[in-house]
Structure formats: structure tokens, C-alpha cells
N, C-alpha and C positions, 0 to 999 in steps of 0.2 A: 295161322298168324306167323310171320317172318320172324327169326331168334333177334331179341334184344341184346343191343349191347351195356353195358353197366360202367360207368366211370370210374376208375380206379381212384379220385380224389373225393370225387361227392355221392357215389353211389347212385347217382342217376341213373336211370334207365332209358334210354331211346332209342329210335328205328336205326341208329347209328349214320346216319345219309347227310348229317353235320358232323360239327367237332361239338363238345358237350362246350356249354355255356358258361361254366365256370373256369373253362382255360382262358374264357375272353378276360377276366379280371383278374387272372396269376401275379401280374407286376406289381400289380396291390396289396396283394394278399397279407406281403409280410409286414407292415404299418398296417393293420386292419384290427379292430379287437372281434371278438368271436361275436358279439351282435352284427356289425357290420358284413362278416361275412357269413351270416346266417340270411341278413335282408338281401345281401347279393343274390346266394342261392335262391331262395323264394322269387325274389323279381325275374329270375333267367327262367325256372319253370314256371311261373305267369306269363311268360315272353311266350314261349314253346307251347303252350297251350289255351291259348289267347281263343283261336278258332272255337273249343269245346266249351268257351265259358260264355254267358251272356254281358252285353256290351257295360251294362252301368255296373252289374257285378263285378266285373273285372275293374272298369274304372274306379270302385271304392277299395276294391281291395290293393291294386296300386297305389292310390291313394296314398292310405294307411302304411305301406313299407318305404313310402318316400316318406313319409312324418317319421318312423321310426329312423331311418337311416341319418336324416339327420338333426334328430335327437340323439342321437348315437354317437354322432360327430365330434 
């Protein structure tokens, strides 16, 4: 297996062959409270491993972090 790279913000781990998910949401970050940018992270690695999950699976569990996210709001 190829060496993992590790996000120095979110501690992510991936094959490194993107930029990690959570630089996409930085401009945000600093108006965000620590739920919001908890449901961030979660929704970028559901994004990222979308292929591994099955389809309605993944649809309730997206679901569920857009109702949190903006219940959070």
C-alpha cells in the first residue's frame, strides 16, 4: 500500500493525489462554531468515500449532517 499523507489541520488521512477537503472550507472556518465545522469535516469524508459506502446508506447519512449543519446555523 502507497504511504498516506495526514492533514496537518484535520488529521485526515489520504492517498494524497487531491488537496484534503477541509482546505476547501478555510474562508469559513473562522465564523463557524466547532459543530459546524465538525459537520464540515464529516460531509468532505463522506464526499471522499462515497464509492465504499452503499448508495441509501450514504444518502441518510448525508441527510442527517445537512439537518445538523443547519440546525447549527
Amino acid at each position: 500500500m502507497d504511504d498516506l499523507i495526514t492533514c496537518e489541520k484535520c488529521k485526515r488521512e489520504w492517498d494524497g493525489n487531491a488537496q484534503c477537503p477541509c482546505g476547501l472550507y478555510e474562508y469559513e472556518l473562522d465564523n463557524m462554531d466547532e459543530i459546524q465545522k465538525i459537520v464540515l469535516n464529516l460531509q468532505s469524508y463522506l464526499f471522499i468515500n462515497n464509492k465504499k459506502i452503499d448508495t441509501e446508506i450514504y444518502n441518510h447519512i448525508l441527510n442527517n449532517i445537512i439537518k445538523i449543519y443547519n440546525y447549527s446555523s
